[in-house]
Structure formats: structure tokens, C-alpha cells
C-alpha positions as YAML, in Angstrom:
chain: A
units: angstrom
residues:
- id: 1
  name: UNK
  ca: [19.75, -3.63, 4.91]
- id: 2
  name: UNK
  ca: [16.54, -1.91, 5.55]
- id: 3
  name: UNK
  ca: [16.14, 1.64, 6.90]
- id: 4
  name: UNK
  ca: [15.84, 2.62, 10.35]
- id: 5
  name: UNK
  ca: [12.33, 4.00, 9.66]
- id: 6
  name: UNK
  ca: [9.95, 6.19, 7.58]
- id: 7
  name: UNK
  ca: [9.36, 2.39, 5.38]
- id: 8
  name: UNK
  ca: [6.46, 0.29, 5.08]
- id: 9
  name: UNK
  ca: [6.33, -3.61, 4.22]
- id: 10
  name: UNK
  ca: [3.99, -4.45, 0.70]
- id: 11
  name: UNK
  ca: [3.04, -7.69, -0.34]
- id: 12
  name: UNK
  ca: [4.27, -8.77, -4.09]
- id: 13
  name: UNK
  ca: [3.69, -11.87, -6.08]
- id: 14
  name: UNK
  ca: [6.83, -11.42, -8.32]
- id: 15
  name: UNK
  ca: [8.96, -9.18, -9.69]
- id: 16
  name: UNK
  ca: [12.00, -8.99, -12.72]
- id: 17
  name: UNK
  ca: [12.94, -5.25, -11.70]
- id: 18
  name: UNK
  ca: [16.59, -4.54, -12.63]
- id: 19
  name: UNK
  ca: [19.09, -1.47, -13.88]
- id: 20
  name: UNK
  ca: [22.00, -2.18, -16.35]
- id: 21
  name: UNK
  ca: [24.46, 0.82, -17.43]
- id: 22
  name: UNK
  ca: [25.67, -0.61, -20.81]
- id: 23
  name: UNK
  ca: [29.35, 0.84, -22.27]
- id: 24
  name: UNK
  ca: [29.68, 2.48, -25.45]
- id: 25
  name: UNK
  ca: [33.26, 2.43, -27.28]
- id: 26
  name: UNK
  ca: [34.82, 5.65, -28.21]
- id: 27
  name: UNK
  ca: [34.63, 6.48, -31.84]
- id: 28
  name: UNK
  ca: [37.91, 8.80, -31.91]
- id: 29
  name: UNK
  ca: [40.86, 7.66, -33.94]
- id: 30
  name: UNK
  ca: [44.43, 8.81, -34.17]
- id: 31
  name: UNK
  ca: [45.16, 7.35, -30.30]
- id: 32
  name: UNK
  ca: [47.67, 4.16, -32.23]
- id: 33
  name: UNK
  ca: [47.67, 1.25, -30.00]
- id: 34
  name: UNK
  ca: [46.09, 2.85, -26.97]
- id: 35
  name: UNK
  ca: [42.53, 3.69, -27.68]
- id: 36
  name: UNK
  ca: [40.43, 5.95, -25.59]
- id: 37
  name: UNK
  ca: [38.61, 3.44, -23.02]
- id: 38
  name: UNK
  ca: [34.82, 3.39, -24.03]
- id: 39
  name: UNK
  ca: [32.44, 5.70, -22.24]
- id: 40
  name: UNK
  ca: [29.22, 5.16, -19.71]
- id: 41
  name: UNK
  ca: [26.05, 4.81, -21.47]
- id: 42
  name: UNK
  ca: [22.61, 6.17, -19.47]
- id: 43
  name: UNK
  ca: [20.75, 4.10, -17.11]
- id: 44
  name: UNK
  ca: [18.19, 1.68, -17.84]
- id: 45
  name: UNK
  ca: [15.99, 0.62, -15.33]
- id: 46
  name: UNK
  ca: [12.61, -1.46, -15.96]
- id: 47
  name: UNK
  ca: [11.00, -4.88, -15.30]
- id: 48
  name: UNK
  ca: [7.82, -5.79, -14.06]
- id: 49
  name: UNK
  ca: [5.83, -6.20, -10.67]
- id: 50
  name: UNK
  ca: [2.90, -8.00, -10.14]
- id: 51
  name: UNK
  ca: [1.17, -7.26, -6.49]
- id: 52
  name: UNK
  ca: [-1.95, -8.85, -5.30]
- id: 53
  name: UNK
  ca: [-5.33, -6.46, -5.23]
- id: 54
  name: UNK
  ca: [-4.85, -5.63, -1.02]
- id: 55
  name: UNK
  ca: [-7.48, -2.97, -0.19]
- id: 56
  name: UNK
  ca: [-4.35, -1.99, 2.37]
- id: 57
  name: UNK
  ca: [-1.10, -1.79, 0.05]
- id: 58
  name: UNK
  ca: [-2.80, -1.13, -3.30]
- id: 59
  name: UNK
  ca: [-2.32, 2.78, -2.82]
- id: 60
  name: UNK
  ca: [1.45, 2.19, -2.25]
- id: 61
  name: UNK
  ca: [1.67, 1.19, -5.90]
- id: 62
  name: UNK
  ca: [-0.84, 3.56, -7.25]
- id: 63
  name: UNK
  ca: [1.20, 6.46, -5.77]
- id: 64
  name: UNK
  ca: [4.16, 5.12, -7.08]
- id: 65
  name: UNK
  ca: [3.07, 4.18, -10.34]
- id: 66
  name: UNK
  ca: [0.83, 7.47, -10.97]
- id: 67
  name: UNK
  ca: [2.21, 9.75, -8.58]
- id: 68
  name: UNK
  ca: [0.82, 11.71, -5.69]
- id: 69
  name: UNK
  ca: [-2.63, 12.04, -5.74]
- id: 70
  name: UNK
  ca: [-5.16, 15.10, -6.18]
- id: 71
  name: UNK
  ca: [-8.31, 15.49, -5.21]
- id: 72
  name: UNK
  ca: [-9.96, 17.13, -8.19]
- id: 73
  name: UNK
  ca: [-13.86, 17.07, -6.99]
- id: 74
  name: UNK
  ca: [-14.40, 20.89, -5.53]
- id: 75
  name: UNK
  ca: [-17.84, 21.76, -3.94]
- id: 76
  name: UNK
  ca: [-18.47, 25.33, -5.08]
- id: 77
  name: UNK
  ca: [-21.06, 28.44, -4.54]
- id: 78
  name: UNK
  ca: [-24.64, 28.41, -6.27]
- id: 79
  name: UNK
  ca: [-23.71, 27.82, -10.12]
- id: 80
  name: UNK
  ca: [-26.86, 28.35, -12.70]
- id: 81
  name: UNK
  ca: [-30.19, 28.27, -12.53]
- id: 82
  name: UNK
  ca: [-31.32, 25.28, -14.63]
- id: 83
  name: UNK
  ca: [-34.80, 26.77, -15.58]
- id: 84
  name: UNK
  ca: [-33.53, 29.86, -17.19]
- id: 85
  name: UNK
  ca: [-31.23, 28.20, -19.53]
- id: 86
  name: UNK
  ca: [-28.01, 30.02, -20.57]
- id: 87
  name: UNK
  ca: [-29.37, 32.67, -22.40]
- id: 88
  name: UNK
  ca: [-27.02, 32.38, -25.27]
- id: 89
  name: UNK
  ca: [-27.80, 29.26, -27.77]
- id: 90
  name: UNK
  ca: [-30.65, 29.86, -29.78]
- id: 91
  name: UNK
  ca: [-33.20, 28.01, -27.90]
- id: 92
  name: UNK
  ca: [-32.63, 30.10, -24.44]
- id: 93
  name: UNK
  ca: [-33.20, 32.90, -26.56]
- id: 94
  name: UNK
  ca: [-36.66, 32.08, -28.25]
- id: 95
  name: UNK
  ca: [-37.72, 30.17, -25.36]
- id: 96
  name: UNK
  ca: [-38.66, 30.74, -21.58]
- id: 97
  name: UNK
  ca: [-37.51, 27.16, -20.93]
- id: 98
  name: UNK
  ca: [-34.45, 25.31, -22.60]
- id: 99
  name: UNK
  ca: [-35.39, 22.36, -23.71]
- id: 100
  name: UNK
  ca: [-31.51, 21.35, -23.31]
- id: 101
  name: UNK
  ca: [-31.60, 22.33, -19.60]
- id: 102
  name: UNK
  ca: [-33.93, 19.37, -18.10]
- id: 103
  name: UNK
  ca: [-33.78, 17.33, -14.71]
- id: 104
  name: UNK
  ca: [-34.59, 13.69, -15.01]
- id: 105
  name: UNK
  ca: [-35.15, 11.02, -12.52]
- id: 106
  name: UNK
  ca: [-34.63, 7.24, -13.25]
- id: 107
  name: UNK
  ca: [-37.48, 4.95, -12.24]
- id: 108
  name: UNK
  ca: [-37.53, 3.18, -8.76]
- id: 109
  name: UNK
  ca: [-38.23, -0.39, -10.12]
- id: 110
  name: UNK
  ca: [-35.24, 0.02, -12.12]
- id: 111
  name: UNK
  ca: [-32.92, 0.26, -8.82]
- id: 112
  name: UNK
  ca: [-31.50, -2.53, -7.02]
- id: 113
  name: UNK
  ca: [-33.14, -3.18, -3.16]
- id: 114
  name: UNK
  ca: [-30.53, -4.91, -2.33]
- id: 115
  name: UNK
  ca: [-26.40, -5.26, -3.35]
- id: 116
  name: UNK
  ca: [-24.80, -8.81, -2.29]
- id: 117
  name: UNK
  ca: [-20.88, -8.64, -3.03]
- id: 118
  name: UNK
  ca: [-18.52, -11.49, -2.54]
- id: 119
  name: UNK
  ca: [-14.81, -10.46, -1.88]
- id: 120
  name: UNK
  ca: [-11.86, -11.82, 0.13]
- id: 121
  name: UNK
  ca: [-11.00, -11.18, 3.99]
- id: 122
  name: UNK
  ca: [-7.60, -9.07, 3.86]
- id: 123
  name: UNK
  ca: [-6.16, -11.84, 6.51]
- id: 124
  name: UNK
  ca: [-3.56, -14.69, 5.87]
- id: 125
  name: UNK
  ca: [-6.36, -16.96, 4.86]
- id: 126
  name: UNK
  ca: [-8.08, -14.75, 2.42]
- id: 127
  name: UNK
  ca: [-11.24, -16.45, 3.46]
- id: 128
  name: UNK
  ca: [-14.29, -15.66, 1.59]
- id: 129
  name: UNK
  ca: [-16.46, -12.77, 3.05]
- id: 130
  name: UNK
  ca: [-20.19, -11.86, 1.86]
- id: 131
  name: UNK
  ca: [-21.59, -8.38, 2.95]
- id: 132
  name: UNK
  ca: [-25.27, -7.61, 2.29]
- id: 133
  name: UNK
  ca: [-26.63, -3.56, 1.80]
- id: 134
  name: UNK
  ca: [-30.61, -3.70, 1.74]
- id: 135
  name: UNK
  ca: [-33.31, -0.68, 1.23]
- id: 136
  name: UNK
  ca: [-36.40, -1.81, 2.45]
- id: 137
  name: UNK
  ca: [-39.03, 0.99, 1.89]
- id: 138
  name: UNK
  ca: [-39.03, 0.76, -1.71]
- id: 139
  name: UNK
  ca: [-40.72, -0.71, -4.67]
- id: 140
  name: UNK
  ca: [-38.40, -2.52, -6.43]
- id: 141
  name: UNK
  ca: [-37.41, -6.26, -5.77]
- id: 142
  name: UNK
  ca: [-34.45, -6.09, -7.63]
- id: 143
  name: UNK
  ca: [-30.66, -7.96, -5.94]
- id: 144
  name: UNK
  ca: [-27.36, -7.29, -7.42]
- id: 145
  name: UNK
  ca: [-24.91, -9.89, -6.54]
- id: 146
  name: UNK
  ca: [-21.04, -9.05, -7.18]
- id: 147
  name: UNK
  ca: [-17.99, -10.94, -6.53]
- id: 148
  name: UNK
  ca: [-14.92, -9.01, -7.03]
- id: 149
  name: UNK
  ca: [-11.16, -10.77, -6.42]
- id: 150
  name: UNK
  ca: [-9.49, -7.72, -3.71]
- id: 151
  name: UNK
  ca: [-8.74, -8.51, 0.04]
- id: 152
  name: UNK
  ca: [-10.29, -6.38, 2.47]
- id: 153
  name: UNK
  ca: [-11.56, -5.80, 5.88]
- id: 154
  name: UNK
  ca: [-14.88, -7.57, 6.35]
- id: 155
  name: UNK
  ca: [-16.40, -4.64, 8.05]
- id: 156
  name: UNK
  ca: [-14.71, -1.92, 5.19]
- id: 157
  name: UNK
  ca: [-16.51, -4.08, 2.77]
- id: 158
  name: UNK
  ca: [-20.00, -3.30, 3.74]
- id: 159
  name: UNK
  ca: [-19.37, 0.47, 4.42]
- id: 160
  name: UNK
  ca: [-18.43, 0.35, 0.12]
- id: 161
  name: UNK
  ca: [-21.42, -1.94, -0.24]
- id: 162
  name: UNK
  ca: [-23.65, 0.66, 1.42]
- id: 163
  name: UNK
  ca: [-22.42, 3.33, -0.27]
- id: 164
  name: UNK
  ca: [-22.32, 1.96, -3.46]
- id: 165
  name: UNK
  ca: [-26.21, 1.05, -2.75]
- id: 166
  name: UNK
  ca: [-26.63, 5.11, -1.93]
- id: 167
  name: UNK
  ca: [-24.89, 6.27, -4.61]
- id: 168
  name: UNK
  ca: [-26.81, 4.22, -6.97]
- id: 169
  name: UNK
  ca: [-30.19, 6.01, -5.50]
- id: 170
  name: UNK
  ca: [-28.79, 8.99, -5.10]
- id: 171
  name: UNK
  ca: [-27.68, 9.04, -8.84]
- id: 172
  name: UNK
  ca: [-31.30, 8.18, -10.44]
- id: 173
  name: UNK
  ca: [-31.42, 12.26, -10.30]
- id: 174
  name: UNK
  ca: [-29.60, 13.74, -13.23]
- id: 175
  name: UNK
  ca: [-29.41, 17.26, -14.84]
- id: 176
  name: UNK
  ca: [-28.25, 18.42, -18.17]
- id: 177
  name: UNK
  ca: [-28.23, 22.28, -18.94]
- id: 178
  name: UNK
  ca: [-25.54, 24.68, -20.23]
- id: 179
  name: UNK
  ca: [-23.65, 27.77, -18.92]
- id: 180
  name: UNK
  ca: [-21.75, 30.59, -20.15]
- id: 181
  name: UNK
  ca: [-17.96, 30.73, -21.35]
- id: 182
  name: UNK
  ca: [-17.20, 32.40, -18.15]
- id: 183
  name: UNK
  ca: [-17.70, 28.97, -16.22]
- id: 184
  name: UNK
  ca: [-14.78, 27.82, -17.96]
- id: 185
  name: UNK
  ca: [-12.87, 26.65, -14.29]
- id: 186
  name: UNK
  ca: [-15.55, 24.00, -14.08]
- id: 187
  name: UNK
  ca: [-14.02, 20.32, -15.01]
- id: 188
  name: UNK
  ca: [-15.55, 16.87, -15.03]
- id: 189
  name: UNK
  ca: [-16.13, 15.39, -11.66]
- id: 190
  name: UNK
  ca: [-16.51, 18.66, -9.52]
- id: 191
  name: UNK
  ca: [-18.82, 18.88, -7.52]
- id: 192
  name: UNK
  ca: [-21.48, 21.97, -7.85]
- id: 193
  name: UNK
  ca: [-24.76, 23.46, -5.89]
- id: 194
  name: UNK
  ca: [-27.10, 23.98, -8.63]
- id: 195
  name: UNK
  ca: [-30.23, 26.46, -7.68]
- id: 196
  name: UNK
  ca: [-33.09, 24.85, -9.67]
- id: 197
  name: UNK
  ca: [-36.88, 25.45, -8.78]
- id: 198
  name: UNK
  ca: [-36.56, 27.24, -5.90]
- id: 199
  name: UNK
  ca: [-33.61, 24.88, -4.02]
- id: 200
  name: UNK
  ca: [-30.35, 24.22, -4.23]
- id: 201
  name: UNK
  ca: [-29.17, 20.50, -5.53]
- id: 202
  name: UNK
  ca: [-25.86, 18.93, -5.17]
- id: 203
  name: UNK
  ca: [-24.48, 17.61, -8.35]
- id: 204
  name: UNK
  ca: [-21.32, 15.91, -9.80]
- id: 205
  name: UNK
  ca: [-20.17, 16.91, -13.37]
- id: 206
  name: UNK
  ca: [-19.90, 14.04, -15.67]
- id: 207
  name: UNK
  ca: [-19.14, 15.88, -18.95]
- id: 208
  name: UNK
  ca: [-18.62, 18.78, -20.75]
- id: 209
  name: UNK
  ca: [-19.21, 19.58, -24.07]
- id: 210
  name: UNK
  ca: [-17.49, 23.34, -25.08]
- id: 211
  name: UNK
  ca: [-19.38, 24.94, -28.15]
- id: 212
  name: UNK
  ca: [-21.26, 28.41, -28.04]
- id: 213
  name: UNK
  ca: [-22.10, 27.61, -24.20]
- id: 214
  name: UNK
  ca: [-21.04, 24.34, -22.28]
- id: 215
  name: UNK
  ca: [-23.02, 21.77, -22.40]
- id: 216
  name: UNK
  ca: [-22.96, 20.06, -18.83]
- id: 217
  name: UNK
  ca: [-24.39, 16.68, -17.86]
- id: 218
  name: UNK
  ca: [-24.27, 15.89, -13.98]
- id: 219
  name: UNK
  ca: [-25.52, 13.18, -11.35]
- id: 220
  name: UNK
  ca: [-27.00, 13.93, -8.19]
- id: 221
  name: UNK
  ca: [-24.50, 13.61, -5.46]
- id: 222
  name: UNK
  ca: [-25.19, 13.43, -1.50]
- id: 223
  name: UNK
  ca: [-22.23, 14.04, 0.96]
- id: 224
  name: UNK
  ca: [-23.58, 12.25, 3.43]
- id: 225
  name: UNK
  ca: [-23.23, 9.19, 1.50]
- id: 226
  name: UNK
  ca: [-19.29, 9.66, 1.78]
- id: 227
  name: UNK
  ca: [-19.49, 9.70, 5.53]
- id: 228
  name: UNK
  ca: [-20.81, 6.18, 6.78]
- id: 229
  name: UNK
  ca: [-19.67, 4.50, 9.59]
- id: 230
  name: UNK
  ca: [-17.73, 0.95, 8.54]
- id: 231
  name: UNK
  ca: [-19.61, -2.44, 9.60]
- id: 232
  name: UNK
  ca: [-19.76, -4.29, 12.50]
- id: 233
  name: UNK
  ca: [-16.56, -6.85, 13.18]
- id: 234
  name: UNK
  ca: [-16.44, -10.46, 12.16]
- id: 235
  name: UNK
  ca: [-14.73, -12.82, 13.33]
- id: 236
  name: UNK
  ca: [-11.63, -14.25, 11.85]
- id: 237
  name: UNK
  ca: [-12.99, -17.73, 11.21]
- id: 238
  name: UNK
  ca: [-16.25, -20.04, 12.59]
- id: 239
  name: UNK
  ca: [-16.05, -21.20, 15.81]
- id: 240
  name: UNK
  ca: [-14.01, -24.92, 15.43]
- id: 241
  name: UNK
  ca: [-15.34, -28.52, 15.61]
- id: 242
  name: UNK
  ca: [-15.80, -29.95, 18.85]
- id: 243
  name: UNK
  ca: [-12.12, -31.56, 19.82]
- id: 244
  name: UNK
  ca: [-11.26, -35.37, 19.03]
- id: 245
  name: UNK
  ca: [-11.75, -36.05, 23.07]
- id: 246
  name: UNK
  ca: [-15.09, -34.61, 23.38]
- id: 247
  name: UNK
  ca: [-15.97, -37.38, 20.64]
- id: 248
  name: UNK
  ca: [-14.13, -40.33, 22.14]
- id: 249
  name: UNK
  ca: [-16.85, -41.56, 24.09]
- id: 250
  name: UNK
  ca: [-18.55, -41.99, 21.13]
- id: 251
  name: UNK
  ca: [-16.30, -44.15, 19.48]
- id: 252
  name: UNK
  ca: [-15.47, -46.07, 22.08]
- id: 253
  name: UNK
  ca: [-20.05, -47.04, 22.69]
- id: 254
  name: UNK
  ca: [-19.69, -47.78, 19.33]
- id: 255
  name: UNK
  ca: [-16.62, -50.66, 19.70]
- id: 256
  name: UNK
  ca: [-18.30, -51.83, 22.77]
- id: 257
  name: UNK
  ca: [-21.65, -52.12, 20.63]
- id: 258
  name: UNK
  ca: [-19.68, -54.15, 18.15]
- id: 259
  name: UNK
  ca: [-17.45, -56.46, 20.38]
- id: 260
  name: UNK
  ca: [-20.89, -57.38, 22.13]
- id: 261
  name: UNK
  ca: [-22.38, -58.00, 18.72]
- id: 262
  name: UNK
  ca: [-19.46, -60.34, 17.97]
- id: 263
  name: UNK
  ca: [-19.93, -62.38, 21.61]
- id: 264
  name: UNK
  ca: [-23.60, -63.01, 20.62]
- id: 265
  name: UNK
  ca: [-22.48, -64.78, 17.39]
...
């Protein structure tokens, strides 16, 4: 019987999900003839599901398979300057410049202009969908072509492509430098404001190393990259073949072509 609400239907492919309660005989003696009657083991419940990768019920199973989830990026205040250094390994000390604290940018004509990815249209048909994210003032004549088996929206398909494109521009920035013990509330994949030369840069911890001072590698992040309108709507299939009566005349010049054919003989 299903509820009355507060459910929501999820595709599956199969499933051997199941409980059993197994019964455990009583180990007491002295009872004669009428032994005690054996006792309720614990629960066991297990098996198996296997769901299809549906960009709309995937989360469903992640929730219920990880638990609720937490958002553990946090965009905080102005963190280090990069250019001073820490100012407690050695090198910091001797040094105006850390050579451990150091921006680096990844070159352009190593950058894709243009991501191609091949996934399925979250409909019944799970038609084949291609959605195209290009950069066009740029150097580089590199095309990254992906095809990845999860159903989705056409249009929600090229937002990710386009992001994925901006992130992977975004991210040719990186920064490596280390700050004091006192930082210690900083975790992989936060997100920080780092004041460096004068301006402030957005960044997204990668790692952290914990010695003397932490050791911090990060990628430049951009929120507006997070924000992007999805793509324009497609259609659910092509437009269809002309019907069988809009060819009929065809057929039928063709019979008359032969018939006359077969007078002439």
C-alpha cells in the first residue's frame, strides 16, 4: 500500500533486498521434557540494489546510502598574504620571499577550446544527446570529446558542459604557500580570499600538509562559474518522416510507369 504522501517514485533495475530474524535455542537445562522455547535472534537486513545513473533520482540513493549531505566548501575573510610567506619555516625567516609560497599559471595552449560530451536524454527513450561548450578568443585549438553513460536533461547537460569548460580555465591559476598553526579550522575544499600582490583571489583548498606550518595547495575558483543559466530546450525527438499517404502518389507513377512498360512489350 503506498503512503498518502511525503513519497517519491525511483527508477531501479533490480533488487534482492530482504530481512530474516533467525531463532536461537535456549541453552538452559534442568526444564525435563519441556524445554524453554528458543529465543529471537537480531535482525538481519541486506541485499543489493542496482539503479540506473538518472541525473533526477541518483541523489535519492546517495542520501540514503551516505546520508544527508553537507556542504563543506566555506568562503571566508582575507586569509594570508602569499608574498610574505608564513614567517615560521626556515625559509620565511632568511628570506623576503618564500620560495614555497608561489602562484603559477598553466599555459593557454594546454587548455581545451572546446568540450564535446555525449550523454543520454533523461526521457523514456534515453536518446542520445550531444552538447557543445566553445571559447573562442583563445589560442589553443585543442577539443575534448566525452561520452559519459547518465540520463539527463538536454539543456542541464550543457550548463555542466559550460561549467566544466570554466572551471578548467579558471583552474590554470594555482597557489601553494603555508600558514600558521592558528589556521587550523581550514580543511580541504574550502573556499578562501587570498590577498596576494595587492588583490584579493578566490581559491579552493586542495590539500594540506600539517608540519611546522601548513602547507596549502589551492586552485583558483570563480563563483560566477557556479551560477550559469541551463541551455536552451530541445526537442524530444526529430521532426518524423513524411506519412505513408503523402508518398502514395509516388508509388502508384511508378506502377503506372511499369504496367505501361509491360503494354509496349
Amino acid at each position: 500500500m503506498e503512503p498518502a504522501s511525503g513519497f517519491t517514485r525511483m527508477p531501479f533495475a533490480s533488487t534482492s533486498l530482504g530481512a530474516e530474524q533467525p531463532l536461537l535455542n535456549s541453552d538452559l537445562l534442568g526444564y525435563g521434557r519441556d524445554p524453554l522455547a528458543p529465543i529471537k535472534d537480531a535482525v538481519t537486513a541486506d541485499g543489493d540494489v542496482v539503479v540506473p545513473l538518472d541525473a533526477e533520482a541518483f541523489g535519492f540513493w546517495l542520501k540514503a546510502a551516505f546520508g544527508t549531505r553537507r556542504r563543506s566548501a566555506r568562503w571566508l575573510s582575507t586569509a594570508t598574504s602569499s608574498s610574505r610567506g608564513c614567517g615560521r619555516c626556515p625559509a620565511c625567516r632568511s628570506r623576503p620571499a618564500c620560495p614555497r609560497c608561489r602562484a603559477t599559471r598553466g599555459q593557454e595552449t594546454e587548455l581545451p577550446q572546446a568540450l564535446k560530451w555525449q550523454v543520454a536524454r533523461a526521457d523514456e527513450d534515453y536518446d542520445a544527446a550531444l552538447v557543445e561548450a566553445r571559447r573562442f578568443t583563445v589560442d589553443t585549438t585543442r577539443i575534448a570529446s566525452e561520452s559519459f553513460p547518465v540520463a539527463v536533461p538536454p539543456e542541464e547537460a550543457e550548463r555542466r558542459c559550460r561549467r566544466a569548460l570554466m572551471e578548467a580555465w579558471v583552474g590554470r591559476e594555482t597557489a601553494a604557500f603555508r600558514l600558521p598553526p592558528s589556521q587550523l579550522a581550514l580543511d580541504p575544499a574550502d573556499a578562501i580570499r587570498l590577498e596576494h600582490d595587492g588583490r584579493l583571489v578566490d581559491l579552493r583548498l586542495v590539500s594540506i600538509a600539517d608540519a611546522e606550518a601548513r602547507g596549502i595547495e589551492a586552485v583558483r575558483q570563480d563563483r560566477a562559474t557556479y551560477d550559469l543559466p541551463p541551455g536552451d530546450p530541445r526537442a524530444a525527438s526529430l521532426p518524423g518522416l513524411p506519412a505513408a499517404a503523402d508518398r502514395g502518389p509516388a508509388r502508384a507513377s511508378a506502377a503506372g510507369r511499369r504496367a505501361r512498360g509491360s503494354l509496349a512489350r
